[in-house]
N, C-alpha and C positions, 0 to 999 in steps of 0.2 A: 721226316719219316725216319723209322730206325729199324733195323733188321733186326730179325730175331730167328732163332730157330727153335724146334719141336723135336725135340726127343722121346719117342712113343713105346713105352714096356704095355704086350697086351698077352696071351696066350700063347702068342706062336715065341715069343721072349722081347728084346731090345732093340730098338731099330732109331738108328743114328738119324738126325734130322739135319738132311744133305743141302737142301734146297733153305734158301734163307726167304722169309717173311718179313713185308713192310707193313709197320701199325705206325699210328701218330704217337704211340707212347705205349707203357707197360701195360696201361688199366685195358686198352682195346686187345692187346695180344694176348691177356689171361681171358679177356672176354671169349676171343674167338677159341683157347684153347678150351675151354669150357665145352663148347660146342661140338671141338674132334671129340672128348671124352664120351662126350652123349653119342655120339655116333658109333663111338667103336663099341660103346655096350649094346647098341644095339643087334651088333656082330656077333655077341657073344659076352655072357656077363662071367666073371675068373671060374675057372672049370671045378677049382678048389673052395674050401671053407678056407678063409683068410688070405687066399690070392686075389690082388690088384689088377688094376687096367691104368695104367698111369701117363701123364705127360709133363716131360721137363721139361720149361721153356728157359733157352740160352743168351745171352745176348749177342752181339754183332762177335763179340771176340771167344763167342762160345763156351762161356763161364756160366753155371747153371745160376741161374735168379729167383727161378720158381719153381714150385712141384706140386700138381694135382694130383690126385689120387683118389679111385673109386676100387672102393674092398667088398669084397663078397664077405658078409659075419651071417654065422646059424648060430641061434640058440637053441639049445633044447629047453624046453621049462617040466620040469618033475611035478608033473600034476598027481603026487600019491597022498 
């Protein structure tokens, strides 16, 4: 098993991932980080047009490895 941490950017801003997570590998850790994402949208999807909900996930020595990211985008379309 390998620790990993979660570093969470959502609306309220940045929040450091204190507590370390055990996965048997990368592929289950992005797996389960997938799932905060889906949760924290449920919280709240970015207040803004082109603001994020994101999660970095760190290894044991806390060097970032990966980055999810859920962006709020509006189009307008010119129906004239």
């Amino acid at each position: 098993m390998s620790h990993f941490y979660f570093k969470t950017m959502d609306n309220d801003g940045m929040i450091p991932g204190d507590l370390p997570f055990e996965f048997p590998d990368l592929f289950a850790a992005v797996e389960e980080a997938k799932h905060v994402l889906a949760e924290m949208a449920l919280d709240g999807l970015p207040q803004r047009p082109g603001g994020t909900l994101g999660i970095e996930v760190q290894n044991g020595d806390r060097s970032a490895i990966v980055r999810l990211r859920l962006e709020l985008k509006v189009d307008y379309i010119n129906s004239s």
